[in-house]
PAZAPA-4460 file (N, C-alpha, C; in steps of 0.05 Angstrom, whole numbers, plus 32768, in hexadecimal, padded with zeros to 4 digits):
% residues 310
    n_x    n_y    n_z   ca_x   ca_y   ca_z    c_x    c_y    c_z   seq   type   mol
   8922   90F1   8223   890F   90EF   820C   891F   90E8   81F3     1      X     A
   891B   90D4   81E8   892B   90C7   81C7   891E   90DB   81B6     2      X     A
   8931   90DC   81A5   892D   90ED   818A   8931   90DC   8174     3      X     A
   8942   90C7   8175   8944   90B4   815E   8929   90A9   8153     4      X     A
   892C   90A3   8134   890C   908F   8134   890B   9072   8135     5      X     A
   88F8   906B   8143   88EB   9050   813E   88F9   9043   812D     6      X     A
   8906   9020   8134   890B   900D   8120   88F4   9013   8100     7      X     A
   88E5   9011   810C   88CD   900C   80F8   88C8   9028   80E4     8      X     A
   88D2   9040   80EF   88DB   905F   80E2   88EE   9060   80CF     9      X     A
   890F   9049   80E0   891F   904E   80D9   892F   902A   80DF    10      X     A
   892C   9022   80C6   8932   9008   80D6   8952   9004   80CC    11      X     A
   8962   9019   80D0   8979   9017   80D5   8995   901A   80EC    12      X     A
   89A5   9005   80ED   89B8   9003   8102   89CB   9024   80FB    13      X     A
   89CB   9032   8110   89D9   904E   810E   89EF   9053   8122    14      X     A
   8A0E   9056   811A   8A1D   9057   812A   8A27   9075   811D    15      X     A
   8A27   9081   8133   8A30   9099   813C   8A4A   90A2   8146    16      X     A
   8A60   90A6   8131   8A7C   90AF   8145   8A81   90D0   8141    17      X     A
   8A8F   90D5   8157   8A8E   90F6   8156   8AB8   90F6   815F    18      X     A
   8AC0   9103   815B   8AE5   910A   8157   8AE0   911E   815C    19      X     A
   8AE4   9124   8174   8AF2   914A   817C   8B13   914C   8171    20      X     A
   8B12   915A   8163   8B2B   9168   8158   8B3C   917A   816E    21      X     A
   8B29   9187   817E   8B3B   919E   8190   8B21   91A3   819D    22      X     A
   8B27   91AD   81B5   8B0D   91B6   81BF   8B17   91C4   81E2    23      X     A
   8B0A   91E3   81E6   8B16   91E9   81FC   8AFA   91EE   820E    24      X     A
   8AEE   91E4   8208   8ACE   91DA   8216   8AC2   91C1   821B    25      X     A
   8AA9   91BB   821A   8A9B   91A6   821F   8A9E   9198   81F9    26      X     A
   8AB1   917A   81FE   8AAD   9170   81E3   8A98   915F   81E4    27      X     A
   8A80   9160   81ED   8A74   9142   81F0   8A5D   9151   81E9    28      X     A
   8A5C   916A   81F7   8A3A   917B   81E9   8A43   9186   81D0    29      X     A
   8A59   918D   81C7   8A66   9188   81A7   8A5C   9175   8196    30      X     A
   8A59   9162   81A2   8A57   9149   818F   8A3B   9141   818F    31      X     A
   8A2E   914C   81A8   8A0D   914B   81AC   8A05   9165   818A    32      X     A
   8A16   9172   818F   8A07   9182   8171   8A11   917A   8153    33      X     A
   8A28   916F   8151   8A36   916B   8142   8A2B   914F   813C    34      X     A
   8A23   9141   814D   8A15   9129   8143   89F8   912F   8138    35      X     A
   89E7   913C   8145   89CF   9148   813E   89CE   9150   8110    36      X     A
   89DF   9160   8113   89E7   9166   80FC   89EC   9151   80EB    37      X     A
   89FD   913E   80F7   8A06   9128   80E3   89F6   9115   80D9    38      X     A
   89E7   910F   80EE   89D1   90FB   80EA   89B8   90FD   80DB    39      X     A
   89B8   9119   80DC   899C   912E   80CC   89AA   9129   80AB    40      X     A
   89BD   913A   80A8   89CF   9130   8093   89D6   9111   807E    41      X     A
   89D0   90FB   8093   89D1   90E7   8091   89B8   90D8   807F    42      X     A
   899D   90EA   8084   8986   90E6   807E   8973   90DB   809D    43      X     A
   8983   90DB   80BC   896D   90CE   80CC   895E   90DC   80D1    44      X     A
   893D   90D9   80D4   8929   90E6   80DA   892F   90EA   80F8    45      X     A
   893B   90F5   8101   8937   9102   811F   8915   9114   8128    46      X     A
   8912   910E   8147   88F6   9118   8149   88FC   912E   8147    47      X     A
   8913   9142   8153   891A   915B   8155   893C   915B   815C    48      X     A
   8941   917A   814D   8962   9179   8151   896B   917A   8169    49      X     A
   8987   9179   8173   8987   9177   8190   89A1   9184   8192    50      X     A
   89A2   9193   81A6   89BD   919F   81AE   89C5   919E   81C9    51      X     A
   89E5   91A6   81D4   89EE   91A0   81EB   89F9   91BA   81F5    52      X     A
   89F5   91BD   8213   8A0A   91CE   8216   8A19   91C2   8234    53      X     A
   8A33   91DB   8239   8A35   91C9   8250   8A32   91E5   826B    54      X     A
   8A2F   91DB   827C   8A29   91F6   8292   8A3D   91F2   82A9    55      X     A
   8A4B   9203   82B6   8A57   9204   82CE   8A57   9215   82E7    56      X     A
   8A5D   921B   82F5   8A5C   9228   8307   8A6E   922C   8322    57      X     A
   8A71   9240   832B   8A84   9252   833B   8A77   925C   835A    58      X     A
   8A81   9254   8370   8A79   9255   8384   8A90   9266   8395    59      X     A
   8A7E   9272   83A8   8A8D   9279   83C2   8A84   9284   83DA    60      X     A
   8A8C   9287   83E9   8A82   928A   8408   8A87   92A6   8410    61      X     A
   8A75   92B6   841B   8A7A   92CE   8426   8A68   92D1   8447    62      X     A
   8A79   92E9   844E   8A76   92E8   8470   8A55   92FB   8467    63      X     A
   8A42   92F4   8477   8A2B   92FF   8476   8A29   9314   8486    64      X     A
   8A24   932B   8476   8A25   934E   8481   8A18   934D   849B    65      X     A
   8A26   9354   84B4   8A17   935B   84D2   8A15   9344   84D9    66      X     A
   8A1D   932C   84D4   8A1A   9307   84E1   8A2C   9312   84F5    67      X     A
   8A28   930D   850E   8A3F   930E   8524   8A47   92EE   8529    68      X     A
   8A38   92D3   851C   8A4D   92BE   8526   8A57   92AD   8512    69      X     A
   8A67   92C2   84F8   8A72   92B8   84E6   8A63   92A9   84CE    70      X     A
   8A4B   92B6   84D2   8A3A   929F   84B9   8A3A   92AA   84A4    71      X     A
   8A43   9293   8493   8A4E   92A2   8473   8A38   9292   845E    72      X     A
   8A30   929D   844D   8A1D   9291   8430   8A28   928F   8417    73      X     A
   8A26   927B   8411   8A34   927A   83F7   8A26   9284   83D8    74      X     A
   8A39   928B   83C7   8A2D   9296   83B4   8A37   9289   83A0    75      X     A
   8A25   9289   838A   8A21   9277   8373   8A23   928F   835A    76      X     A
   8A2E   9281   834B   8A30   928E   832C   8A35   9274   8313    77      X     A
   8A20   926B   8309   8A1D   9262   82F2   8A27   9264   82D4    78      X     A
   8A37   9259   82CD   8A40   925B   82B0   8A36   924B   829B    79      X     A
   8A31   925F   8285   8A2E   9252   826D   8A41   9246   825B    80      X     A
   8A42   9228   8251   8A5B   9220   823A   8A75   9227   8245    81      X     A
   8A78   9217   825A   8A93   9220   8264   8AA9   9214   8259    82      X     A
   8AC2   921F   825E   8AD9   921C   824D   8AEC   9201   8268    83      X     A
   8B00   9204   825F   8B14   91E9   8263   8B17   91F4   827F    84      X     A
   8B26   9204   827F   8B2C   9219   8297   8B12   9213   82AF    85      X     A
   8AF9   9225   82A7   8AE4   921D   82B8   8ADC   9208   82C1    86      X     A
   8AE1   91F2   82B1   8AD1   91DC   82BC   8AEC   91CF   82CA    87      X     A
   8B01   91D9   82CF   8B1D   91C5   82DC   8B18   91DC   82F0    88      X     A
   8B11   91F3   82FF   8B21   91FF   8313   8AF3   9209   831F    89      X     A
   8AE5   9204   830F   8ACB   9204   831B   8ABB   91F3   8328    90      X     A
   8AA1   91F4   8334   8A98   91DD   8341   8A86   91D5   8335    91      X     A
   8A78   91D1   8316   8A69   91BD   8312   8A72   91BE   82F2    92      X     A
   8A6C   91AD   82EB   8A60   91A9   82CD   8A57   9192   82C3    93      X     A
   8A38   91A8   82BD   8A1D   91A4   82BD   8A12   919A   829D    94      X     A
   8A0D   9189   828D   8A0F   9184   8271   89EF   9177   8274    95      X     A
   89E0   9192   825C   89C8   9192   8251   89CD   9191   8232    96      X     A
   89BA   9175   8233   89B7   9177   8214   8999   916E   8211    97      X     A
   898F   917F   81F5   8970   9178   81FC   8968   9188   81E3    98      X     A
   8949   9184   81D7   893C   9194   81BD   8936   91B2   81C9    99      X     A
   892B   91BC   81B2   8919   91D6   81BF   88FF   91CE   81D7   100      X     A
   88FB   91BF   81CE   88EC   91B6   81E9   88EC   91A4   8201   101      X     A
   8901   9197   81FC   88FB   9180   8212   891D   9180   821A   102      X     A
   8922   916E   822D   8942   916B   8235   8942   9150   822D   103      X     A
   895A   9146   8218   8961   9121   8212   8976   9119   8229   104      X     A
   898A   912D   823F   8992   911B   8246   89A2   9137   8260   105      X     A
   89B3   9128   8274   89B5   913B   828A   89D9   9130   828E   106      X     A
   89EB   913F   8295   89FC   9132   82AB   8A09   9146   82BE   107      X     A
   8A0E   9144   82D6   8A0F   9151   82E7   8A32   9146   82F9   108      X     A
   8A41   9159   82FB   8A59   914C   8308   8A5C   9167   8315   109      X     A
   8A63   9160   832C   8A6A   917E   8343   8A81   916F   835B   110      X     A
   8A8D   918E   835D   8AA8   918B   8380   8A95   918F   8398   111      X     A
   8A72   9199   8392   8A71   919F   83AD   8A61   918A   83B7   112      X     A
   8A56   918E   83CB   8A46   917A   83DF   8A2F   9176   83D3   113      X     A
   8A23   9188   83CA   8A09   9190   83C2   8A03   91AB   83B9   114      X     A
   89EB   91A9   83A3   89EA   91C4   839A   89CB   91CA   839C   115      X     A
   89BF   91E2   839E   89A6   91EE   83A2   899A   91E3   8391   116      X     A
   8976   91DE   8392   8970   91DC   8379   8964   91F2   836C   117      X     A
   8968   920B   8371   8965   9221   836E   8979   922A   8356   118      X     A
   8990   921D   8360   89A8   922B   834E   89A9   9219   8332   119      X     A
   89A2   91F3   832F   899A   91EA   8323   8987   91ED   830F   120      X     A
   8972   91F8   831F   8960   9205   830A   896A   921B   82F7   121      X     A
   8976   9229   8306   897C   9243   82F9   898E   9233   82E0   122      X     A
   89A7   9221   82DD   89B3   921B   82D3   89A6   920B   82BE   123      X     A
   8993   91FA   82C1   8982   91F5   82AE   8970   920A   8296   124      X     A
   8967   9224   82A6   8962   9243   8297   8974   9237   8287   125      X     A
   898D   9246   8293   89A4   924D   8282   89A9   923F   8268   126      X     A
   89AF   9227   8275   89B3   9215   825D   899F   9213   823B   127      X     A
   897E   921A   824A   896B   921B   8238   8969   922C   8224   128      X     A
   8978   9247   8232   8978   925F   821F   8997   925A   820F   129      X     A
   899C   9252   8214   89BB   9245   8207   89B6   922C   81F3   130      X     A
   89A4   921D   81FD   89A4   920D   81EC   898B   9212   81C6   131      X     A
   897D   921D   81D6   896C   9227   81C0   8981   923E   81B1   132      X     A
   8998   9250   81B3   89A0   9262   819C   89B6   924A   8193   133      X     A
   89B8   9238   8195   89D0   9223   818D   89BD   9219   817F   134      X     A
   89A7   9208   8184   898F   91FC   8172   8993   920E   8154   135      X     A
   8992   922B   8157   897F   923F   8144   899A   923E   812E   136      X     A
   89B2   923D   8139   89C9   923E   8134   89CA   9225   8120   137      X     A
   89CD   920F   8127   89C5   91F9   811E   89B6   91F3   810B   138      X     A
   899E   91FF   810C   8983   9205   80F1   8992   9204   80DD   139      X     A
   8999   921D   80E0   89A8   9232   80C0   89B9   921C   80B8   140      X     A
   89CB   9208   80C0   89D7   91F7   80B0   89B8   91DE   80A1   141      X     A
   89B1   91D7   80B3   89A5   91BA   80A8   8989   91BC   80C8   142      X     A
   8974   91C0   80B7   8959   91C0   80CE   8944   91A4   80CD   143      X     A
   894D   919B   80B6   893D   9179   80AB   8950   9162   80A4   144      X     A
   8946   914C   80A0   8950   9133   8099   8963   9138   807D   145      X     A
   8974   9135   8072   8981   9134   8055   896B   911A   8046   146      X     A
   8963   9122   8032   8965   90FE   8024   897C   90F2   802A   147      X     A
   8981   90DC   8027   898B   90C1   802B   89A3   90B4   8014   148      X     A
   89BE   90B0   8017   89D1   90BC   7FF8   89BE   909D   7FED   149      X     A
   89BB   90A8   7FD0   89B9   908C   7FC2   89C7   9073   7FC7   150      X     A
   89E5   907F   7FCB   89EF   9064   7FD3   89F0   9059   7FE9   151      X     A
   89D3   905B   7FFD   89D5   9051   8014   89C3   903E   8012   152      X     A
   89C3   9021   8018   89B4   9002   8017   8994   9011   8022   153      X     A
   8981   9008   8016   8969   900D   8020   8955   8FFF   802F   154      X     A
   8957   9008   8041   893E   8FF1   8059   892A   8FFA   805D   155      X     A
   8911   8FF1   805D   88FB   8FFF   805D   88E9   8FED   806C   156      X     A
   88D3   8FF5   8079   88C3   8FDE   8082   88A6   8FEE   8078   157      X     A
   8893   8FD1   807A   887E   8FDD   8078   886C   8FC7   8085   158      X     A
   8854   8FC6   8093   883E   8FB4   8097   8826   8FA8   808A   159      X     A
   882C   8F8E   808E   8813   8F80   807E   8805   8F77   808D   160      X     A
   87EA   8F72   8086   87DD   8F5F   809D   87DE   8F41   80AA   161      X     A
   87E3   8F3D   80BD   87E9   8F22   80C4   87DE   8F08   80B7   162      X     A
   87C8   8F0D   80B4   87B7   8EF2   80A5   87C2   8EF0   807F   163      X     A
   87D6   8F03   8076   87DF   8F05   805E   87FF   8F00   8059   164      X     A
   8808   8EFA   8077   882A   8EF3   8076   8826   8ED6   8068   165      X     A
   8812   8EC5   8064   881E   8EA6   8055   881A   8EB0   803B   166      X     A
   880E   8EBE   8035   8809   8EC6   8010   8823   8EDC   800C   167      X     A
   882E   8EE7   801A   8840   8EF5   8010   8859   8EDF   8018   168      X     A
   885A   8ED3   8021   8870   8EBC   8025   8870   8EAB   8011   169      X     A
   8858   8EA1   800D   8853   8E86   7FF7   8859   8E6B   800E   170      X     A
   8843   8E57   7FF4   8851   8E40   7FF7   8873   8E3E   7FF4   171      X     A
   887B   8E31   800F   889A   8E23   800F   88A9   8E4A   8007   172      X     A
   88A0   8E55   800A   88B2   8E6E   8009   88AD   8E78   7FEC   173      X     A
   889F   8E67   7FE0   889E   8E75   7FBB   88A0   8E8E   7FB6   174      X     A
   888B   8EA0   7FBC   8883   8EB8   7FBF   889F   8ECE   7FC8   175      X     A
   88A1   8ECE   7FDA   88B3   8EE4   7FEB   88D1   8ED2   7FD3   176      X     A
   88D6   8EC6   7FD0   88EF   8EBD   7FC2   88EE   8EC0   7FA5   177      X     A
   88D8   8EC8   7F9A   88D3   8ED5   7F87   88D5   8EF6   7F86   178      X     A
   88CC   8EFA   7F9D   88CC   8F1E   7F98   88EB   8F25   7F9B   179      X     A
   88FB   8F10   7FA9   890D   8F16   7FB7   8927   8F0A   7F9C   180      X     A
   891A   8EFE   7F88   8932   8EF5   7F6C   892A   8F0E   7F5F   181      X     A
   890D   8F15   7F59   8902   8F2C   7F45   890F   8F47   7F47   182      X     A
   8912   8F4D   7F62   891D   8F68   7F6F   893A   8F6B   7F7A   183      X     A
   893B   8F5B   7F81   8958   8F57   7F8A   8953   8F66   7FAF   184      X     A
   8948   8F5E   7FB6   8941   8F76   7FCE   8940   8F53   7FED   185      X     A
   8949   8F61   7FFD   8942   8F45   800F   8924   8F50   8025   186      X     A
   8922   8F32   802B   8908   8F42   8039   8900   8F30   804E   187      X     A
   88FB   8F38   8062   88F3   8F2E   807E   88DA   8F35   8088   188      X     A
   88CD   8F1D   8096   88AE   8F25   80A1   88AA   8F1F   80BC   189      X     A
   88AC   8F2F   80CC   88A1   8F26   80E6   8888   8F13   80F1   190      X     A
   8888   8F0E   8100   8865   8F08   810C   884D   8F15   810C   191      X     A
   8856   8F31   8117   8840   8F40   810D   883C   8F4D   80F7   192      X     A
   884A   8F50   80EA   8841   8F53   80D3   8853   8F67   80CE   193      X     A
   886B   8F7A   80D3   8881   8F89   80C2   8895   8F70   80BA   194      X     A
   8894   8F85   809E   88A5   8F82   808A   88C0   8F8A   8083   195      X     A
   88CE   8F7D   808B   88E8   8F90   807F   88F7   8F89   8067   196      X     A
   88F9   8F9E   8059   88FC   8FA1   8036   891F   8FA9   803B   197      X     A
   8930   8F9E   802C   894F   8FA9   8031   895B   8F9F   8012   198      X     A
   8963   8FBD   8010   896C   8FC1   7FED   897E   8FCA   7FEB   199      X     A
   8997   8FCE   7FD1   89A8   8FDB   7FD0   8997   8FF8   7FC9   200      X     A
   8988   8FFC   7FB9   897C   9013   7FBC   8966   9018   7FAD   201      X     A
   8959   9030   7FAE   893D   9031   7FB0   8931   9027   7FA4   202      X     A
   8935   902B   7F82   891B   901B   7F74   891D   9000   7F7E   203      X     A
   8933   8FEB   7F87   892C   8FCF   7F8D   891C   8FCA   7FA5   204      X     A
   891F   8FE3   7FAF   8917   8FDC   7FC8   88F3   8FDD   7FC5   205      X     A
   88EE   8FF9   7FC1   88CD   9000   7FB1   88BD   8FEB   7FA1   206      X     A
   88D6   8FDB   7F90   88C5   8FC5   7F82   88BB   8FB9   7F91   207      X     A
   88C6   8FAC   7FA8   88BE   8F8F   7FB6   88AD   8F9B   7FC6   208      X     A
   88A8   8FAF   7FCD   8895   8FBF   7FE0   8874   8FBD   7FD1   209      X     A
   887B   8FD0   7FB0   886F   8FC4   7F9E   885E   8FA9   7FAD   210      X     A
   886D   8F97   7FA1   8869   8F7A   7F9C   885A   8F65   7FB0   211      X     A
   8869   8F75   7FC6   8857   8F71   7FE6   8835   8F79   7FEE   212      X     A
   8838   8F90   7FE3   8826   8F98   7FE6   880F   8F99   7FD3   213      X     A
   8812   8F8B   7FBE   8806   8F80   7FAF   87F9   8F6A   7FBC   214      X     A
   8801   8F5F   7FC6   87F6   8F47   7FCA   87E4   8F44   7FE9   215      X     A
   87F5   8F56   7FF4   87F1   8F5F   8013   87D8   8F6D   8010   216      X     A
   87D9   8F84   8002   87B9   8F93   7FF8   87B3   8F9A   7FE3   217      X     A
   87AB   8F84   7FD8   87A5   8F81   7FB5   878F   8F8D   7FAE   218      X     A
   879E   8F9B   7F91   8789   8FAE   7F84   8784   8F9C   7F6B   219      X     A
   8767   8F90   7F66   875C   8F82   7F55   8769   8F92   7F38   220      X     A
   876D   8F88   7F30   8768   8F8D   7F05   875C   8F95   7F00   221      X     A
   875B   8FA4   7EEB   873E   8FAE   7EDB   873E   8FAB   7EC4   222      X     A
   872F   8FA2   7EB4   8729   8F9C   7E9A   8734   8FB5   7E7D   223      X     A
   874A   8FB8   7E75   8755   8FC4   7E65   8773   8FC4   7E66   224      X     A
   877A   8FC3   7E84   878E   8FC8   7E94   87AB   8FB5   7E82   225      X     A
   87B9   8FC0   7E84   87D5   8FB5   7E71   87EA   8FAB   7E8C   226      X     A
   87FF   8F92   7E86   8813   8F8A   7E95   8826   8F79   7E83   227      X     A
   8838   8F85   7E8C   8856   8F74   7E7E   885B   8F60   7E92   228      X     A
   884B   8F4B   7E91   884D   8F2E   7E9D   8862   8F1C   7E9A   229      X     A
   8859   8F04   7EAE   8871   8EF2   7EA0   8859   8ED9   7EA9   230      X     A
   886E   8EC5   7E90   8858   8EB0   7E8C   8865   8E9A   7EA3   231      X     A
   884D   8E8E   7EAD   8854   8E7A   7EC9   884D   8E61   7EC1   232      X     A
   883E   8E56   7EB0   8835   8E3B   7EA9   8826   8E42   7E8F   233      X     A
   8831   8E2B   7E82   881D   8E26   7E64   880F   8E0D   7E65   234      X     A
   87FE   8E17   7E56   87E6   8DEF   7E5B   87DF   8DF1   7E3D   235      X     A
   87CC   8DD8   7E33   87CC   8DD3   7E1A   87B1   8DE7   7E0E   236      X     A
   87A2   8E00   7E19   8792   8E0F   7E19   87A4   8E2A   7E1C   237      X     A
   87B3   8E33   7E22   87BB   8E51   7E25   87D7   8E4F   7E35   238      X     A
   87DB   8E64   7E3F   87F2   8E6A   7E54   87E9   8E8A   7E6C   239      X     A
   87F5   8E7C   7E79   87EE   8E8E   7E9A   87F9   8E99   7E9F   240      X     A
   87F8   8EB0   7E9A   8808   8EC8   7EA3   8807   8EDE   7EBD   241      X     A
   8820   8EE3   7EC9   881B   8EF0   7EE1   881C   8F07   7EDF   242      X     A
   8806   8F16   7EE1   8805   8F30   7EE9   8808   8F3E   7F03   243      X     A
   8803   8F3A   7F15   8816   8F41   7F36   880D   8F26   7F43   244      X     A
   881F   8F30   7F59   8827   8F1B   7F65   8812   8F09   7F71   245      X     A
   880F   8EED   7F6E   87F0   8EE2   7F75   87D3   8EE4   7F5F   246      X     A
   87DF   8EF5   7F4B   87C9   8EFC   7F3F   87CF   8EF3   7F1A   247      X     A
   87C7   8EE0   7F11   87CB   8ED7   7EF4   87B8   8ED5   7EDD   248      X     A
   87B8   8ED7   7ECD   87A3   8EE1   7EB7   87B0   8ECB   7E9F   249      X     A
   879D   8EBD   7E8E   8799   8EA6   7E79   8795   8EC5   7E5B   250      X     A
   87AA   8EBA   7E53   87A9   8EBA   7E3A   87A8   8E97   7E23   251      X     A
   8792   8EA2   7E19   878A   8E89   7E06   879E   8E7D   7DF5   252      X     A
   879F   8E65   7DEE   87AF   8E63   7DDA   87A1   8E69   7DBD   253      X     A
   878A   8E79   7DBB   8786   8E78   7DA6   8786   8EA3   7DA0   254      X     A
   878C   8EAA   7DB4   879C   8EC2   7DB9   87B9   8ECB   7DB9   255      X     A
   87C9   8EB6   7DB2   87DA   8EAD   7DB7   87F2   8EAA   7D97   256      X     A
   87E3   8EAD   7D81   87E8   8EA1   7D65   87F4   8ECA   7D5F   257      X     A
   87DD   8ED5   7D68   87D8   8EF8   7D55   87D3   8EE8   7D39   258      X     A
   87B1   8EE5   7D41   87AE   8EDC   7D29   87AF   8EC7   7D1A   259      X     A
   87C0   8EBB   7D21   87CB   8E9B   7D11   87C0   8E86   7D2C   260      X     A
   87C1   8E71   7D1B   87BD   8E54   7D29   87D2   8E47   7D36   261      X     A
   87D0   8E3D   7D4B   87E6   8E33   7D53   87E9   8E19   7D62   262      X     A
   87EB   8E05   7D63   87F1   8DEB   7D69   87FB   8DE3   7D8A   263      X     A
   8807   8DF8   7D91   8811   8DF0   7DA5   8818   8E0F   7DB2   264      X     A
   8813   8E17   7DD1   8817   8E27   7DD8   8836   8E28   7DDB   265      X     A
   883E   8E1A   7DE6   8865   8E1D   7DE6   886F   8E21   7DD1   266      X     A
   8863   8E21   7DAE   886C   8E2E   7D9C   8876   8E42   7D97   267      X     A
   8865   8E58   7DB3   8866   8E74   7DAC   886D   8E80   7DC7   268      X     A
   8868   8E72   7DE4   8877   8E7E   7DFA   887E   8E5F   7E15   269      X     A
   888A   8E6A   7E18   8895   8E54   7E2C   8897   8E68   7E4E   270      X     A
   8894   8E52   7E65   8897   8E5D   7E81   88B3   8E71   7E7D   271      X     A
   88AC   8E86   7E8D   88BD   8E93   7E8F   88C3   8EB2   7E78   272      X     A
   88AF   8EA8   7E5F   88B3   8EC3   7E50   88A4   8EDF   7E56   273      X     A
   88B3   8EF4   7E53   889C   8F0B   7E5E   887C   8F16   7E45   274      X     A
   886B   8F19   7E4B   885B   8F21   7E39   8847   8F37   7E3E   275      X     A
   883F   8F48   7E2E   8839   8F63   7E34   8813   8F5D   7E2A   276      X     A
   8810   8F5D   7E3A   87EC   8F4F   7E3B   87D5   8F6D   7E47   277      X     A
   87C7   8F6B   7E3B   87AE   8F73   7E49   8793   8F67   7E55   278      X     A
   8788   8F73   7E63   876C   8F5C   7E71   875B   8F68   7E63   279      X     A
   8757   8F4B   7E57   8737   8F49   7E36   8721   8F49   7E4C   280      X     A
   8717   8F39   7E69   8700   8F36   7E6F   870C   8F2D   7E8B   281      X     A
   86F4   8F2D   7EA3   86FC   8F1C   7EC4   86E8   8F1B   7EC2   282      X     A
   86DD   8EFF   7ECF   86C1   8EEE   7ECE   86B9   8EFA   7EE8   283      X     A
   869E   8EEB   7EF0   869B   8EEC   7F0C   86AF   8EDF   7F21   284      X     A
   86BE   8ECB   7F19   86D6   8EBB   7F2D   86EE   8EC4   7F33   285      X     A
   86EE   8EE6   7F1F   8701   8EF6   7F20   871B   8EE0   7F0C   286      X     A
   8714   8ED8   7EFE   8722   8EC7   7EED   872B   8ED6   7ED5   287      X     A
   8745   8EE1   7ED5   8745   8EF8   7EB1   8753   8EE8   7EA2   288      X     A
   8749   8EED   7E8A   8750   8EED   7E6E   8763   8F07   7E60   289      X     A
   877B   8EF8   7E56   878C   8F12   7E4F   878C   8F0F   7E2B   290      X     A
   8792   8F1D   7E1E   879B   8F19   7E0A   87BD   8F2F   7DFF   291      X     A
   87C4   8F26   7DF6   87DE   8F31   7DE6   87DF   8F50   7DD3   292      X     A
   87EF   8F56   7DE7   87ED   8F7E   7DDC   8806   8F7C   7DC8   293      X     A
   880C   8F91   7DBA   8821   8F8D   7DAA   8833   8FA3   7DB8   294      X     A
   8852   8F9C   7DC4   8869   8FA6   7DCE   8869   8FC7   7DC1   295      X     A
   8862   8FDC   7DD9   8869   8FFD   7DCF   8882   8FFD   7DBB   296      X     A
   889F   8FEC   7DC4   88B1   8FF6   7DB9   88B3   8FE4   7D9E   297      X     A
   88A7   8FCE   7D9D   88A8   8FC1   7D85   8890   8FCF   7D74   298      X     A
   8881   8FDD   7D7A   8868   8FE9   7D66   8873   900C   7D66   299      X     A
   8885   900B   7D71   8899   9027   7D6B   88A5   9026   7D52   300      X     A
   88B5   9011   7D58   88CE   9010   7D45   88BF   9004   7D2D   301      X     A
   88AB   8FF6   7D24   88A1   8FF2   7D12   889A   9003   7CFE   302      X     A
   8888   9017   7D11   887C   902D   7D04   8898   9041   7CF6   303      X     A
   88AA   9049   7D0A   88C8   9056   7CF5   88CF   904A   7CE3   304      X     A
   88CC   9033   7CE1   88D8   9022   7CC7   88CA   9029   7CB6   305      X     A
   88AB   9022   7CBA   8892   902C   7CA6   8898   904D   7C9A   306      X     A
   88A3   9062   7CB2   88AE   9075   7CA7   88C1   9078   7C96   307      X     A
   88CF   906F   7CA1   88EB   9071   7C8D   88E8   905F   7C6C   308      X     A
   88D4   9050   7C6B   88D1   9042   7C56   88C3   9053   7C49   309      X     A
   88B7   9065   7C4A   88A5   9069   7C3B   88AE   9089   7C36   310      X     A
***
């Protein structure tokens, strides 16, 4: 049973090394906990923590009390976490690793012919009650995921709907190569419709998620609503400004002056400048009209001046 998550959980490549330093036991169910830990630490969403142990066991033959034709039964004794010693001069070792509930994985190496499955079972007990006080043991360091260090690249996916991958793409790539200059974030779209978002870190990554999903499941405007736009085309009537992605709003050129007259809209903004607009009106064609707000930090610093002057 996997404990790792889903590409689509966790859509990162995870390499796992473990270095036994010294070890006079099982180093490999060492590293089944020691990795557990690490990876939790790391920030991976694991389904559940997981621990190892290793089991062995000790056999021998005895003459059966009152047998008159030498028939002997052998006897079994099971060990828990056996040491170097046991598992070189014993006959099995038995390596359980698995959650509180379920087993992730088995290996079994033995000297004898065959072993009961009676004594197997039992050895599985064993291991279970062994492995749950190593689990509990485990807790008390780290029982959940860590966040994630800031300085780790951020990948994220998310789903759009299929009939909306050409509008979040654009014509000739426009779109996605825009979110992807705006944010700095790269981004990949499957067929069906995941997204994968990959950032140096979070806010870039959240923007383009943002940005996606804007467009992917767009939340209309509403009439008051403020945006620090940027202007995409001017015509000899106004200039068009983008408020999210796919979605642009006309400011007039005669909105355009604050007041004064003006001759030419490129007098006062050209493609590419940012402008801090509000939506004056949306028709029935969902067509808005913006007009020109005056900048918080420029109607800040005005007003201190007005202070200090006076």
């Amino acid at each position: 049973m996997p404990v790792l998550p889903s590409v689509e959980e966790f859509p990162y490549a995870i390499r796992q090394v473990s270095e036994a330093l010294g070890s006079n036991g099982s180093t490999s169910m060492g590293s089944v906990c020691a990795s557990t830990l690490a990876l939790l630490n790391a920030g991976v969403p694991l389904k559940a923590p997981v621990a190892g142990i290793a089991m062995g066991l000790v056999s021998d033959d005895i003459q059966v009390e009152g047998a008159v034709d030498g028939v002997v039964e052998r006897r079994f004794v099971t060990l828990t976490d056996i040491l170097g010693a046991e598992d070189a001069f014993g006959d099995m070792d038995f390596k359980v690793a698995g959650t509180k509930d379920f087993v992730t994985a088995l290996q079994l190496d033995t000297k004898l012919d065959g072993i009961p499955s009676q004594v197997l079972a039992g050895a599985l007990e064993q291991a279970k009650d062994a492995r749950l006080t190593i689990l509990e043991v485990m807790a008390e360091a780290i029982d959940r995921p860590d966040e994630m260090s800031p300085y780790a690249p951020r990948v994220t996916t998310i789903k759009v709907p299929v009939d909306k991958i050409g509008e979040v793409i654009g014509p000739k790539g426009k779109v996605i190569n825009a979110i992807t200059e705006e944010t700095g974030a790269q981004i990949s779209i499957e067929d069906d419709g995941t997204v994968f978002v990959g950032a140096t870190d979070g806010p870039s990554a959240q923007a383009a998620i943002d940005k996606i999903n804007a467009i992917a499941n767009p939340q209309l405007p509403t009439v008051g609503e403020r945006f620090l736009g940027t202007v995409v085309k001017t015509t000899d009537f106004g200039a068009f400004v983008s408020l999210l992605p796919g979605r642009d709003g006309l400011v007039h050129i005669s909105k355009l002056g604050k007041g004064k007259r003006i001759a030419k809209v490129e007098d006062v903004v050209n493609v590419g400048d940012k402008l801090r607009v509000e939506i004056a009106d949306i028709d029935k064609r969902g067509k808005i009209s913006l007009i020109l707000v005056a900048d918080e930090d420029s109607t800040a610093a005005a007003t201190d001046a007005a202070t200090v002057t006076s």
